[in-house]
ChimeraX commands (.cxc) that place a marker at each C-alpha (Angstrom):
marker #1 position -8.69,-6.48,-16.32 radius 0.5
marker #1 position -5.86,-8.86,-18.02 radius 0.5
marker #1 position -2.30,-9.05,-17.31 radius 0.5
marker #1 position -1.77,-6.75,-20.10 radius 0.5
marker #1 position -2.84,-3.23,-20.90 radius 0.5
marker #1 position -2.36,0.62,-20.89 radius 0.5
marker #1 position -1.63,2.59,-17.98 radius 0.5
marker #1 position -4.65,4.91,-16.59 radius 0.5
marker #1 position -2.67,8.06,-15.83 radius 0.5
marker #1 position -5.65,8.88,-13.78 radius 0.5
marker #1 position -6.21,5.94,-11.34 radius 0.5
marker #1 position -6.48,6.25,-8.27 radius 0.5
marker #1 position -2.99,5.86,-6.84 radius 0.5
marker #1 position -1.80,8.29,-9.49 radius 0.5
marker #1 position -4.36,11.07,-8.23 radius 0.5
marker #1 position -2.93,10.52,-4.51 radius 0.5
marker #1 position 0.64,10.72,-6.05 radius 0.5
marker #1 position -0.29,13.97,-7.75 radius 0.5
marker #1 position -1.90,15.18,-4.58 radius 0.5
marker #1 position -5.40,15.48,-6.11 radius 0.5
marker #1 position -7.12,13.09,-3.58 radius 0.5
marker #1 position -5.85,12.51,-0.17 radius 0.5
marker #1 position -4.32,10.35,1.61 radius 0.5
marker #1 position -2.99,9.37,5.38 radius 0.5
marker #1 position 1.08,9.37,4.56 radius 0.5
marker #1 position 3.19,7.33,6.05 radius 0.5
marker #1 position 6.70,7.81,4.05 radius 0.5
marker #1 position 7.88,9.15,1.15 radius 0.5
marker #1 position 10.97,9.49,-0.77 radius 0.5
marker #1 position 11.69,10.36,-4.47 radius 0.5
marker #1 position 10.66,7.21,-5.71 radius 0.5
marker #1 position 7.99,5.30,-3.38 radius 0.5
marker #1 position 4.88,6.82,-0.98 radius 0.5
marker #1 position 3.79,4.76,1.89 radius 0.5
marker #1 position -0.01,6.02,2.86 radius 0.5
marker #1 position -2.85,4.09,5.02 radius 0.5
marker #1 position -5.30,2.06,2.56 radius 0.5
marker #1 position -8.75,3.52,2.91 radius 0.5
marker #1 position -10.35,0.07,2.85 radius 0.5
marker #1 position -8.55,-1.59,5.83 radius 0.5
marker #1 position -8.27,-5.43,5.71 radius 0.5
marker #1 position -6.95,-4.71,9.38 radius 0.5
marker #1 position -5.79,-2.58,11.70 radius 0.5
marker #1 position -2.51,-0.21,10.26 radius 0.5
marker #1 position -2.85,-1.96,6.35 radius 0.5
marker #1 position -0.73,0.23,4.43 radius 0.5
marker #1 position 0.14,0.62,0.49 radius 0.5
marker #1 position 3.52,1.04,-0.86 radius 0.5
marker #1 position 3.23,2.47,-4.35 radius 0.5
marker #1 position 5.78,3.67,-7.12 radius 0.5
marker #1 position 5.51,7.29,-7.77 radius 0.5
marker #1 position 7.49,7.39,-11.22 radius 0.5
marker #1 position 6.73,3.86,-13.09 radius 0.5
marker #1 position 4.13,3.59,-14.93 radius 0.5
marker #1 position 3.46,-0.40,-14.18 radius 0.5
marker #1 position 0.54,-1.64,-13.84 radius 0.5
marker #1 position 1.64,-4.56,-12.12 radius 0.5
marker #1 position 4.77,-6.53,-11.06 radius 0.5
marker #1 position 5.43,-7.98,-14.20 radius 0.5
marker #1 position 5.80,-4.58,-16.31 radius 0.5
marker #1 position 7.95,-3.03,-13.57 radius 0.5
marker #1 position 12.20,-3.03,-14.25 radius 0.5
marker #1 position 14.32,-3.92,-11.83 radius 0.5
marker #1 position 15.34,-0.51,-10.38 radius 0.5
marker #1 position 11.75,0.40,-9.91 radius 0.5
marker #1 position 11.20,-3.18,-7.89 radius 0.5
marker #1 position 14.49,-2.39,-5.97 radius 0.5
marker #1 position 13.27,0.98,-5.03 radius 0.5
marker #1 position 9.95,-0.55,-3.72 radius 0.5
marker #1 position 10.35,-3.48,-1.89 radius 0.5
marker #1 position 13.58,-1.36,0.19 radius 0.5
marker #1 position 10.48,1.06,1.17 radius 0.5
marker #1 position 8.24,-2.05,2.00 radius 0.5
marker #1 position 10.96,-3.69,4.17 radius 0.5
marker #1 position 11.09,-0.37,5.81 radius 0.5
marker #1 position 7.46,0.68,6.42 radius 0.5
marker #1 position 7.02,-3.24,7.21 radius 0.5
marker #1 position 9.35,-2.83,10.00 radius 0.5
marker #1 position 7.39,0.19,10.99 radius 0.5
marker #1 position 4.19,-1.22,11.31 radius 0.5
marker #1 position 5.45,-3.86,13.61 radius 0.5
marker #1 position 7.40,-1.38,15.88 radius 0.5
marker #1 position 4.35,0.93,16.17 radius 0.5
marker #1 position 1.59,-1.96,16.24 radius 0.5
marker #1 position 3.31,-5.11,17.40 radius 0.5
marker #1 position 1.11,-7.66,15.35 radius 0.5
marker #1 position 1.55,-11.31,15.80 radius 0.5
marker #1 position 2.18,-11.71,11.84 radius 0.5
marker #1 position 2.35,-9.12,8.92 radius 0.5
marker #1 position 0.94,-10.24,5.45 radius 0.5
marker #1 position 2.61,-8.44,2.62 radius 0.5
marker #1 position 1.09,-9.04,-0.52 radius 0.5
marker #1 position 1.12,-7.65,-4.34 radius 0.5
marker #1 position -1.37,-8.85,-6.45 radius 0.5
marker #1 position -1.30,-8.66,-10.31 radius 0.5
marker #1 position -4.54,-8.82,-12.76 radius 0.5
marker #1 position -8.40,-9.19,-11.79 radius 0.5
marker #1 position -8.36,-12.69,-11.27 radius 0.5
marker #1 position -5.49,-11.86,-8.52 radius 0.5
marker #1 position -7.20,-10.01,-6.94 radius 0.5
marker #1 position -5.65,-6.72,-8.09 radius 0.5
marker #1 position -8.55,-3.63,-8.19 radius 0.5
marker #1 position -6.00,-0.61,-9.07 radius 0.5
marker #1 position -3.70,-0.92,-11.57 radius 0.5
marker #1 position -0.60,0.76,-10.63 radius 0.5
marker #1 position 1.85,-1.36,-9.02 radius 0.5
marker #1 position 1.45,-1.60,-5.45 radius 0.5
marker #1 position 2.16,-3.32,-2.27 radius 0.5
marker #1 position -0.16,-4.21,0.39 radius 0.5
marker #1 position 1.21,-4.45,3.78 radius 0.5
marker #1 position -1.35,-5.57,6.27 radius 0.5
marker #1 position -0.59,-6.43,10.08 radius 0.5
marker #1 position -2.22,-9.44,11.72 radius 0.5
marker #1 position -3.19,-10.43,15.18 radius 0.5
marker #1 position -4.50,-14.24,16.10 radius 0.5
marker #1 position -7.43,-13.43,17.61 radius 0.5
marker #1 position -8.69,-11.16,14.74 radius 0.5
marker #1 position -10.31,-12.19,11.98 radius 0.5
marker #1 position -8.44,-10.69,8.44 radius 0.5
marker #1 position -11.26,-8.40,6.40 radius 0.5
marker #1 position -11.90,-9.10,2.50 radius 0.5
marker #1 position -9.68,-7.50,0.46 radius 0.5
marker #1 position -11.70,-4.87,-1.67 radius 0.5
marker #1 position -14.66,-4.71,0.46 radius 0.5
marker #1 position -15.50,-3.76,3.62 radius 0.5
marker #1 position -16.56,-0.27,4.95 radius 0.5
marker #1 position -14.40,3.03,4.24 radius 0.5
marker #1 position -12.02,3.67,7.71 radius 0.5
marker #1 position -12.27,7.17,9.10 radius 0.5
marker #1 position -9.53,9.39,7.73 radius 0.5
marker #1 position -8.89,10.86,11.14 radius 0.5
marker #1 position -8.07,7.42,12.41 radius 0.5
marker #1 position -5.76,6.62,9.79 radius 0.5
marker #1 position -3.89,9.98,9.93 radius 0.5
marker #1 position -3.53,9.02,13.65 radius 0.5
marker #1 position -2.23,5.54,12.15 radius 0.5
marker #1 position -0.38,6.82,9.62 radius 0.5
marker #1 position 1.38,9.12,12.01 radius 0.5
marker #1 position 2.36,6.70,14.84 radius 0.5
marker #1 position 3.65,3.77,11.88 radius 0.5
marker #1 position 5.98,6.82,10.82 radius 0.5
marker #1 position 7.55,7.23,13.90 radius 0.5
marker #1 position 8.73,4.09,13.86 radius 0.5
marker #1 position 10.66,4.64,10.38 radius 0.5
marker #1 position 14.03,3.90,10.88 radius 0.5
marker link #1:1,2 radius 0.2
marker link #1:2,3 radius 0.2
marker link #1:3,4 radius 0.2
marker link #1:4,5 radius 0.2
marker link #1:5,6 radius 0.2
marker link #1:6,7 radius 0.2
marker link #1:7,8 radius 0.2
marker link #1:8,9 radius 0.2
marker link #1:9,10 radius 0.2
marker link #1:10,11 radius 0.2
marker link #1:11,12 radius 0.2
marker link #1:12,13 radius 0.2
marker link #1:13,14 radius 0.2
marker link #1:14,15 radius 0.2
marker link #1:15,16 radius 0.2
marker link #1:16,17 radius 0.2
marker link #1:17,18 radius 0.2
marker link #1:18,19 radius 0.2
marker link #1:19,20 radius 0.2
marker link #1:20,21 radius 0.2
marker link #1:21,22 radius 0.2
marker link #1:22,23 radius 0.2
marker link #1:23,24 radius 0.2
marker link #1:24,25 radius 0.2
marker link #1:25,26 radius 0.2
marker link #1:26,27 radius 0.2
marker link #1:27,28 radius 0.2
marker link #1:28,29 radius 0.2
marker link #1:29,30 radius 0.2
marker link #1:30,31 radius 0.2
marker link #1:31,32 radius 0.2
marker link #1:32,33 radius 0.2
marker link #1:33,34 radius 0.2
marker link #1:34,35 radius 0.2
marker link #1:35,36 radius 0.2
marker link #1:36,37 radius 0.2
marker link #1:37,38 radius 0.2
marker link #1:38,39 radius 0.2
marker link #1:39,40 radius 0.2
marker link #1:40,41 radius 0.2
marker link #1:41,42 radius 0.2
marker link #1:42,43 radius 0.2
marker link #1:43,44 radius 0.2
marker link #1:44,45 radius 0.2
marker link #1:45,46 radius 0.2
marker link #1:46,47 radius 0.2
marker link #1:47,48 radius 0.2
marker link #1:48,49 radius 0.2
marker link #1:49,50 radius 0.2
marker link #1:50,51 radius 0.2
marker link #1:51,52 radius 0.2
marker link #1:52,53 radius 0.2
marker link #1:53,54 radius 0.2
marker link #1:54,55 radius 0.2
marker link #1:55,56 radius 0.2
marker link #1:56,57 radius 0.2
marker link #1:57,58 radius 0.2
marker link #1:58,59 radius 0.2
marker link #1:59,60 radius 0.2
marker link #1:60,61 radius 0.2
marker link #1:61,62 radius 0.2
marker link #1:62,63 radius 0.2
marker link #1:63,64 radius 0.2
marker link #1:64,65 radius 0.2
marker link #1:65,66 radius 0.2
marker link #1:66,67 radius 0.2
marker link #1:67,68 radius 0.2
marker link #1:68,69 radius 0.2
marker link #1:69,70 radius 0.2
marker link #1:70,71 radius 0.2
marker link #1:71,72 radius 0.2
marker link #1:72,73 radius 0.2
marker link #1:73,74 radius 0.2
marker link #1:74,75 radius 0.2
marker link #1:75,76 radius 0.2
marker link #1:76,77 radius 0.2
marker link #1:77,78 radius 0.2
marker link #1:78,79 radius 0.2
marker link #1:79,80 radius 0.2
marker link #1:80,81 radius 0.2
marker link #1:81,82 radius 0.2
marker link #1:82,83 radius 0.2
marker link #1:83,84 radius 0.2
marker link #1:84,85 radius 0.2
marker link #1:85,86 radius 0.2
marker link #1:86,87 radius 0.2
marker link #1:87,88 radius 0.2
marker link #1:88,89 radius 0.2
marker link #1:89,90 radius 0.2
marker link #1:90,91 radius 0.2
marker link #1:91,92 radius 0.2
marker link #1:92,93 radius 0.2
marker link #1:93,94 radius 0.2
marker link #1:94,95 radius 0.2
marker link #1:95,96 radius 0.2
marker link #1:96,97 radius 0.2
marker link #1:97,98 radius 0.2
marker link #1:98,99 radius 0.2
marker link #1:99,100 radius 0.2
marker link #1:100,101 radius 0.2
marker link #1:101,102 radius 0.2
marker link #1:102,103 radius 0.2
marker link #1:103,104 radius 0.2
marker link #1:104,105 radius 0.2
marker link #1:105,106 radius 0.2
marker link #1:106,107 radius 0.2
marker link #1:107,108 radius 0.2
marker link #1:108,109 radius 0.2
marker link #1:109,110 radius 0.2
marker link #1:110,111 radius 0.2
marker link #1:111,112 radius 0.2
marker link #1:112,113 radius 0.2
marker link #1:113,114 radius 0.2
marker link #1:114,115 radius 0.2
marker link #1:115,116 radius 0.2
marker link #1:116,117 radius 0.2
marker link #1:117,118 radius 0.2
marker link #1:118,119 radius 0.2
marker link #1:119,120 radius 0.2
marker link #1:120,121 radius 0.2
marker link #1:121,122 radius 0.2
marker link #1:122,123 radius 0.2
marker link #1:123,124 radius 0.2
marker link #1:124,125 radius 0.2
marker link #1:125,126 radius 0.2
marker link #1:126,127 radius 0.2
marker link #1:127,128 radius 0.2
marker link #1:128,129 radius 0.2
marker link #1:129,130 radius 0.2
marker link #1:130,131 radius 0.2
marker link #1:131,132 radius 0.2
marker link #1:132,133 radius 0.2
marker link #1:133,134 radius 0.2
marker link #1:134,135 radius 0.2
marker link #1:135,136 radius 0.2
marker link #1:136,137 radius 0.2
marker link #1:137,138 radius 0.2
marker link #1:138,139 radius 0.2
marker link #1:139,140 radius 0.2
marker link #1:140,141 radius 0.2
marker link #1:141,142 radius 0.2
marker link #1:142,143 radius 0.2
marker link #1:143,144 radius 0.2
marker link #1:144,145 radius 0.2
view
């Protein structure tokens, strides 16, 4: 998909929003959920999605909407490191196919990294267990501050 387009009310993101496929939660607020990606590029990778725009990515998102997400990225960032202590965190957006983006609703990726493990492909890789990342997803929100 291109830069431009219409919003799929029923991607993926907006199902897990609507609470019509699950997900491992992290944090949520009126504006932003936090919740475990189910295609781990490591270790604690986590998604910070708008729950009221309607973007599809960064550049169709206004300012208040950006505001309200990258506050809830800094904060689930600082999180992940508390609960996980990585050696780096990778956070990453990505906007069109060519990007890398594969669901179009805005979203951030946040993705801890250690040096002596290697980093998965984003997009591919096998599905993590969802009892493991409700564990994750639990001790990361903990650490919210």
């Amino acid at each position: 998909m291109s830069l431009d387009g219409a919003y799929d009310p029923d991607n993926i993101f907006a199902k897990i929003i609507r609470r019509e496929l699950p997900s491992a939660i992290i944090y949520e607020d009126e504006e932003v959920l936090a919740f475990m990606d189910v295609f781990p590029q490591s270790k604690g990778h986590c998604l910070v999605i708008s729950k009221t725009s309607r973007a599809r990515n960064l550049l169709e998102a206004d300012a208040g909407t950006l505001n309200s997400l990258i506050a809830a990225v800094q904060k689930v960032t600082r999180a992940v490191r508390e609960a996980l202590d990585p050696d780096g965190i990778v956070v990453t957006q990505f906007n069109g196919a060519p990007a890398g983006q594969t669901v179009y609703h805005l979203h951030f990726h946040i993705i801890p990294r250690w040096l002596d493990q290697p980093l998965g492909r984003h997009g591919e890789g096998p599905m993590a267990d969802s009892t493991q990342l409700g564990d994750l997803a639990q001790l990361i929100a903990t650490r919210l501050t």
